[in-house]
Every structure is written in C-alpha cells, then in structure tokens.
N, C-alpha and C positions, 0 to 999 in steps of 0.2 A: 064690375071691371071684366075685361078681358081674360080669357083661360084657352084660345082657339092659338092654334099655330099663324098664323097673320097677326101681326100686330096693329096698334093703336096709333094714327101719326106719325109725324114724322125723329128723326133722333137726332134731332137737336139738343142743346143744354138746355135750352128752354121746355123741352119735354119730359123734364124731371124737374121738383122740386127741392131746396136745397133750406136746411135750419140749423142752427145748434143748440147742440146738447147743453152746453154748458156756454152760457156766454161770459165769465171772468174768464175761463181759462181758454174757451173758444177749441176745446178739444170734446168732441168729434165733430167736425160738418158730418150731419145726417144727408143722402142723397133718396128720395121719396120718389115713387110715380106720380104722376100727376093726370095720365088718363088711362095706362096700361100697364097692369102688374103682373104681366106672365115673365115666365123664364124666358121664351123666345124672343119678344121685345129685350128684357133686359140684357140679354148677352149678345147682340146686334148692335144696344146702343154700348154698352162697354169696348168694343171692337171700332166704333166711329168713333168717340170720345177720349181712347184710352189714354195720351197724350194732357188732357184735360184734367181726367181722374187721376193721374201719377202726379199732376203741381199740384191738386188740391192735400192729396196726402202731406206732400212736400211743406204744403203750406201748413197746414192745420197738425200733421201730423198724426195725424190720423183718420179716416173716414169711414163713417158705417151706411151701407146699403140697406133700407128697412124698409121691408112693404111690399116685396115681392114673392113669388111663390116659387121658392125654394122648398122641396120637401124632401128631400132625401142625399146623400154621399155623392153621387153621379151629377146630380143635378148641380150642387156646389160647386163640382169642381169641372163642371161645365161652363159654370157663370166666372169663376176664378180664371180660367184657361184664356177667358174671352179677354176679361185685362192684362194678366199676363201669362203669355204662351211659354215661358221658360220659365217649370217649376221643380221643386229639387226633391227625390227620396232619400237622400241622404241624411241621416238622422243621426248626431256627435253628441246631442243631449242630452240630460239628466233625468229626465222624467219616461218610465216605461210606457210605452207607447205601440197600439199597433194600429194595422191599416183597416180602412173601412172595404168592406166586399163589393165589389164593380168599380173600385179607383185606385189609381196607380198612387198619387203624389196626397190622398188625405186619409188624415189619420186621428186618430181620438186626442182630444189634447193633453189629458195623464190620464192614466190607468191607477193612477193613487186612488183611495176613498174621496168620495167629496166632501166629507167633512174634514178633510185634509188642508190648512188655507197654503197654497202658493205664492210667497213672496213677488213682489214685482222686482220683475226683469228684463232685458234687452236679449231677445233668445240670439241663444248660443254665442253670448256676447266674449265667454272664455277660450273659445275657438279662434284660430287665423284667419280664420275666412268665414262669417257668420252673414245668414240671409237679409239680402237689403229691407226687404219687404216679407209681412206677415199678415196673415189672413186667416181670420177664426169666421164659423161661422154655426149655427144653432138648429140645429135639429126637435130637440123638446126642451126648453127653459123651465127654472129651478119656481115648483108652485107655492114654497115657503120665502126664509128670508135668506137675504146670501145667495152664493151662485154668483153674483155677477162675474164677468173681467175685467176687473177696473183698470183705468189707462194711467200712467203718470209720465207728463216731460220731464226726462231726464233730462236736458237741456236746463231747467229752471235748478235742477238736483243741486248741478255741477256749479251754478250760478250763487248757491245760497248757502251752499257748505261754507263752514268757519274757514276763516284764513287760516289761522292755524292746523285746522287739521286738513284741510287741501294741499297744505305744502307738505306736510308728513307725507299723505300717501304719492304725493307727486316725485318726492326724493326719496323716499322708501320704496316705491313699486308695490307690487303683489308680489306674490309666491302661489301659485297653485298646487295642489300634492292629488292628484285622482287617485282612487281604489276603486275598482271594483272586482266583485267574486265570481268564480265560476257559477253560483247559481243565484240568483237575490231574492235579497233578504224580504221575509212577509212584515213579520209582526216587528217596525219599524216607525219611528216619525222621520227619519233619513229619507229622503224621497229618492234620492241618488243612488242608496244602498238597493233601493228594488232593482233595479235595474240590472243585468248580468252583462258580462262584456260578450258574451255570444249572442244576446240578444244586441247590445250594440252595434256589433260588427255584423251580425247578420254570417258568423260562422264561426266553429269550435275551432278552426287552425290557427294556431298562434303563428304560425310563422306567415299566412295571410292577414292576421292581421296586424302585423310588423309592417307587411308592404305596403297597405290600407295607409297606415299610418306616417311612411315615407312618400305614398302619392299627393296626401293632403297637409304635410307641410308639417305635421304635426310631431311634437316629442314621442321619439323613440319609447316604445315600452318595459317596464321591467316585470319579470313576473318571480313575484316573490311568494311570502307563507310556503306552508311547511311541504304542499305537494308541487309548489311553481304555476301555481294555478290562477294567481290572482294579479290581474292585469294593475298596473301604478304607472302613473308618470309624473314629471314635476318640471315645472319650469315656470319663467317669471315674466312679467306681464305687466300692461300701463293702465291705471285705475281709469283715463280719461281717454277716448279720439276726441276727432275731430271729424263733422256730417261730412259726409262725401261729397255735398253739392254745395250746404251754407257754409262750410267752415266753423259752424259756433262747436263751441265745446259741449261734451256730453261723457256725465256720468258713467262709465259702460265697463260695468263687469256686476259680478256674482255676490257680491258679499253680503248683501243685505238677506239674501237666499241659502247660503249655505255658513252661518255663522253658528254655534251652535245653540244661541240665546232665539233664534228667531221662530222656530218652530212656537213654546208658549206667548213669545209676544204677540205673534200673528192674532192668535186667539184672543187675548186682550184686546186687542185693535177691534176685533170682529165682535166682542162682548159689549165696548162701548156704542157699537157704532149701532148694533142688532137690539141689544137689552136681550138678549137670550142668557139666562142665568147657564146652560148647558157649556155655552163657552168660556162663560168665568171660571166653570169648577172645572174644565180638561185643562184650563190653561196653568190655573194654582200645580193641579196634578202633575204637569208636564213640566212644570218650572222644578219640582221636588227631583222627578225622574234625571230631568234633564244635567242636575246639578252635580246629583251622585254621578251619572256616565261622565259624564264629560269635564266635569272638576275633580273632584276627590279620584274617581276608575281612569284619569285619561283618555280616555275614547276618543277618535275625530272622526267626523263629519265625511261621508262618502269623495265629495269634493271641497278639500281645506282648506280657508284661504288665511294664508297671512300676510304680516307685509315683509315685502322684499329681503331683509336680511332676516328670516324666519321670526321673529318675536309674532308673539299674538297682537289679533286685533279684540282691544276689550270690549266688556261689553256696553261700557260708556261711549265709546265711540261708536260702535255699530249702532248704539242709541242714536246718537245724533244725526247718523244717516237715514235712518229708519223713521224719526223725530218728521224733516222734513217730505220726506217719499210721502209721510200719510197727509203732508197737509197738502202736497198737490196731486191726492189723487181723485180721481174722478169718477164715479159710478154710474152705472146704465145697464138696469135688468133687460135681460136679453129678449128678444120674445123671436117664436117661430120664424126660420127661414131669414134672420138679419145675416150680414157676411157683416165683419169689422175688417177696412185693410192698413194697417200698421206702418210707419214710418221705423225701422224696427234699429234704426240710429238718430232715434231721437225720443219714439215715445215706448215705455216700456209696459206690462202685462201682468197680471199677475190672478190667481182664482180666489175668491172670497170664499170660505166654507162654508155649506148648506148640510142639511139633513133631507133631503128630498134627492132621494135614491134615481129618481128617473132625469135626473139634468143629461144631458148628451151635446155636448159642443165638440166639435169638428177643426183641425189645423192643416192648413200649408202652408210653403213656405217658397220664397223665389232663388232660385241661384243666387250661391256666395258673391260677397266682392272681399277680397283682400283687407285686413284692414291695417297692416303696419305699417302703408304709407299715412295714415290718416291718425298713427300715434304720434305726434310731432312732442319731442322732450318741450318739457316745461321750461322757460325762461325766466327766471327771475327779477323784478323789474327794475334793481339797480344795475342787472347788465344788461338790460334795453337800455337802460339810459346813457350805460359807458358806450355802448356799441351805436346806438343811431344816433345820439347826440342829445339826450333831453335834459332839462338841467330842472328838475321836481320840486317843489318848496312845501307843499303840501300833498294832502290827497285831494284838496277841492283848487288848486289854484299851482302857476307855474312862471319862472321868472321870462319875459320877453323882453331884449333890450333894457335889463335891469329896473323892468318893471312887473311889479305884479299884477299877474292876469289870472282872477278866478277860473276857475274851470275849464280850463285850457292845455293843451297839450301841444310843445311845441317839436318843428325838426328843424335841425343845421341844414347848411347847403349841405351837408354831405349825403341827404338823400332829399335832392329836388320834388320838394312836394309841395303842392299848391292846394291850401284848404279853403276846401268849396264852403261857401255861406252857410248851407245850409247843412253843416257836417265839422262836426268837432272832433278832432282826433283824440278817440278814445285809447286804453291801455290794450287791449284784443287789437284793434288797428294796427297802433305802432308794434306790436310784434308782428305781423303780417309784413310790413315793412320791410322789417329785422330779417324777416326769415326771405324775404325778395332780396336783399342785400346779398345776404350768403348764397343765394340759390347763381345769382348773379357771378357772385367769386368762384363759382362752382364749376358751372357749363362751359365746353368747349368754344360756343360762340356765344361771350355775354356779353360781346361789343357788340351785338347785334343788336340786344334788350334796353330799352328804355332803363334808366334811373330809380323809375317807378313803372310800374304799369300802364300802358296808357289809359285805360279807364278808371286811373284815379283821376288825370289833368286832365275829363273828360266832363264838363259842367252837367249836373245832376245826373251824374252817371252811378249808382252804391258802388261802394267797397265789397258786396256780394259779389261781386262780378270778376274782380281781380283775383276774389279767392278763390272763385270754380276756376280761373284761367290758371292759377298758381297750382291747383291740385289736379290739374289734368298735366301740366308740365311733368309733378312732380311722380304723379304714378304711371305717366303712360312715355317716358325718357327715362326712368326709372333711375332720378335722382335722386341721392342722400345727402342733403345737406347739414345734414347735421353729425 
C-alpha cells in the first residue's frame, strides 16, 4: 500500500471498506482502506465524508478507523481534526490526565496503572455540558490479555433496567458530592482521588477557579478540611437524557464508576472473562480493603454518588446496573494506529485491566453540548394516559371503541393523530405526544403549530423526525415545558 504524500483513488465511500465488529450488537462499524492506507489519503477522505462518518456514528454508535498509518500524537490528531475541526481542552473529569508533546486537544486517556480496570461510562456524563463526540485512538496495544476499551449502549442499559428500580432512580435523582485535594492521592483504588483540583483547573487560584466554575455553569465551590484547601461541590442530577438527535433514552451518569463496591467487582468481571487467577486474588483483596474503608471507617469515594434525597445506593442495586453493562459490552483488542469515534450519548467506554506496562491509548474529545434540555422529567404512564387520553387494559393490549385491541395504543381526538400502518403507537411515542401537547400550551405562537407534528400525518414519515424537530424547538427557543 501506499506511504507517498499523493494518494490512492479517488474519496469516495466506496474507497474504504466498511464491516462489523460485532454483528448482534452491530457496535462498532469498522471503516478499512481498501487501496490506500496513508495518513494523507485518510484525512482528505474524512474532510470529503465527514457528514457521512458523523451518521454512521449516529447510527451504530460508534465507529472505529482500522488500518491506516497513524503512528504517533500529531498524526492522530491530525486525522481527528480532519473529522472534526472543533475539539475541546477542557478537561472537568475524573481521571488524571495529561497532554501528549506536539498536540493541543490530545491526551493520554488515564494516567492510573493499567492494571487499574475503568468502569464504563459516558465521559463526563456528570458535567452540564459533556462532549458530544469522543475519540480514542492507539499508539502501542496491550501484548497480553485485557487492555481493551470495551464499548457498551447505554441506550440498551436504560431499556433493560428493572422497572422498579428505573423509577426509583427517576424520582429519587442523583446527588453528586465531588472532593478533591490540594495534592492527589498515590497509593489509591479511587481514580478520582488521583487527581488534584490544580491539576483540574489548570491553577492554584481558588478564586479562578470560582470563576472557571461560574463560566461553565457549574456548582459553586466549597473549600473545606482543615487548611480550606480542598475543593467540594454538590449538587443533583437526572440519572437519564435523552440523544440529542434520536430522542431515545440513555443511561447517562457515573454510578456504576464511582460506587464504592466497583473497583473489586471490576476485577471479577476481568477474572471471569481473562481466567487470569492475578485478578481473582486483587479482587478477594480489594473487596476485604474496600469493606473496612468504606463500611465499617466511612470513607467516600472522590466523586459520591447517591440518590437524590441522600440515602445510599446499595450494593445490590449498583449490582443490577453493573449485572446488565457487562452483558452488553463489547470487546476489541486494539492494534497500532486504530482511531475509535464514540457516540458519547449513547455509547459508553470504559478500560479492561492489563499487566503489560507498554499499552499507550490516546483521547479527545469535541466541544460540549448542554445537556439539561435533553433531561426531560420522567412521566409516569398513568399520567400519559390521564393527560393524552389512553385508556390501558393491559401491558400487551388496549380498550378501542370498547373493544379489546392487543398491542395497541390508542389517542382521543384530543391530540389528532393518525396511525400510520406501518407504526404502532408505542409508550416512548405517546409521551413525545405528551410533551408536544404541553410544548404547544406553552409557546407564544401555538396557534401556529399543528395538533401534532406534521411529520407524524406524514405517510412513512418516523416519529425520529418529530423528535429532532421537538428538540431543536426545545433548546434552540429555549423552552421549558415542563
């Protein structure tokens, strides 16, 4: 293959090869050269494409670039620039991190041990404004087992959680409580704790980073312990959004990451999955340690989460989140020079533990998008049904004209909706509705708006479509209908 600055052909879609990784869960499309695998070609065709590569993200949720020659910091984030030209150093996260030499926006992706495993998560999902899009990429892959960064849809998370405990954390919230020290901590399993708020902020001024902290929207700081040294904030938070573009719900916060039970389980997960006896016995070990600090001593967790009216989250529960995370996650050992680019509200991340010291992966990340328009409160679906009109008999079947219709969902005239043949009005649906309704009672001119949208009474038009029209309304007229 090609290695000369002129490229191979032309940069079409058709001049890359396209497979997946995984075909049940269909998360990652791999995108492949197919006559030309330099860096020159590839960020030429990312630049013609890039429009192309952002729906396939969209779609799949994730995609990885494999097979091109990427060898170095510069080069990465040359080929990243070429997809997206707006990338962020802004760095509000939990894992200590620094910059690579010859690049502005990339950065190591933790500075923990590697034998450290990292829970999957949606980065910087605890933040008000966290990167739409995330992009890892491999400089030397892990030559034992582990290492990977396995992907998991949150999307599927939020879909398979028990009903009971979905609606807990949906009416209970979160609670966040952050710490961190004037210097951090070494000898830790806390990955949080490494990290210093001067290293955060990028400076020793508290009173800069007060302001820091009022530019981005963010809770106010306290600085408590004994010299007023040690930065805390606390505030509460929606366990769920909703995607920016599809509207489906998503999982999206911290907990399954900063619980205090999760550091040993990680290891377990990584013992069954590796058969490496080294992480059955750190995990036994760490389960002993973990139980003294953080039960019997108190201790919490650098960034603590509970639910909303402070009680703890057990560790049967964090189980049951945890339970599902690992059945949909996804593995794919990394090899030289792959870029992975993330849907980073929908599919989440996380590091497998290795013992091979020379792993090196690489992170950026794209400018914030807001995401409190995209916490829409939970509705309960007996007040969809008082509010739009549904009258429910089951969960597989509904009464129509005092007749029973399996699997059907019906609306009053009171919101004119015409169900297309090929589209049954599901429970997610009629709340979209719901929430078209109130948005309607809302706006200064909602005599102007349709009943519904018109691309619901739009024959094989998706309900996708309403929902990106709904959430462009909703954050860019900067309604709150709720």
């Amino acid at each position: 293959m090609s290695t000369s600055s002129t490229f191979i052909g032309s940069l079409d879609v058709d001049n890359v090869t396209t497979s997946l990784l995984d075909e049940k869960s269909k998360l990652p499309l791999i995108i492949s050269p197919r006559l030309d695998d330099s860096l020159e070609f590839l960020c030429h065709w990312l630049v013609a494409n890039r429009p192309w590569v952002d729906e396939q993200i969209l779609n799949y949720g994730a995609v990885l670039i494999r097979g091109f020659q990427v060898n170095d910091a510069p080069e990465f984030e040359r080929a990243i620039q070429s997809l997206q030209p707006s990338l962020s150093d802004s760095y509000r996260g939990t894992s200590p991190r620094s910059v690579f030499a010859g690049t502005k926006y990339t950065f190591s992706a933790a500075d923990a041990p590697v034998n450290y495993p990292i829970a999957q998560h949606c980065e910087m999902s605890f933040l008000a404004s966290p990167p739409k899009q995330l992009y890892f990429g491999c400089l030397q892959e892990s030559r034992t087992g582990g290492g990977e960064t396995a992907l998991c849809d949150f999307r599927s998370v939020a879909e398979q959680l028990d009903g009971s405990l979905r609606k807990k954390f949906e009416s209970k919230k979160l609670q966040y409580r952050r710490r961190h020290y004037n210097e951090g901590e070494k000898w830790t399993t806390d990955v949080g704790s490494m990290l210093s708020w001067r290293q955060m902020f990028g400076t020793s001024d508290k009173s800069k980073v007060e302001e820091l902290c009022r530019e981005e929207g963010a809770p106010q700081p306290q600085w408590i312990g004994q010299n007023k040294d040690t930065f805390f904030q606390e505030w509460q938070d929606e366990p769920f959004v909703r995607h920016p573009v599809t509207n489906e719900v998503v999982w999206f916060n911290h907990l399954q990451v900063f619980h205090w039970s999760t550091f040993p389980c990680e290891l377990w997960y990584a013992f069954c999955r590796l058969h490496d006896v080294r992480f059955l016995f750190r995990s036994i070990f760490f389960w002993v340690i973990s139980i003294i600090k953080y039960v019997f001593l108190g201790h919490r967790v650098a960034l603590d989460l509970r639910f909303g009216d402070g009680t703890d989250i057990s560790v049967s529960e964090a189980n049951q989140v945890r339970k599902i995370i690992h059945k949909n996650m996804v593995f794919s050992s990394w090899q030289k020079g792959d870029i992975m680019c993330i849907d980073n509200f929908s599919v989440s991340h996380g590091r497998q533990p290795t013992y091979d010291l020379g792993r090196k992966i690489l992170v950026a990340w794209s400018t914030p998008i807001n995401k409190r328009s995209l916490q829409l409160p939970y509705i309960e679906e007996e007040d969809i049904a008082e509010e739009v009109g549904l009258t429910k008999e089951s969960e597989d079947a509904v009464i129509f004209d005092d007749k029973l219709v399996p699997g059907a969902v019906i609306a009053t005239p009171d919101c004119t909706f015409l169900l297309l043949p090929e589209q049954n009005l599901k429970i997610c649906e009629t709340r979209l509705l719901l929430a078209w309704k109130r948005l309607r009672a809302t706006i200064p001119f909602s005599m102007f708006l349709p009943e519904v949208p018109l691309e619901v009474v739009t024959s094989g038009t998706s309900l996708v479509q309403c929902n990106i029209w709904m959430n462009f309304l909703l954050r860019h007229l900067d309604v709150f209908i709720f």
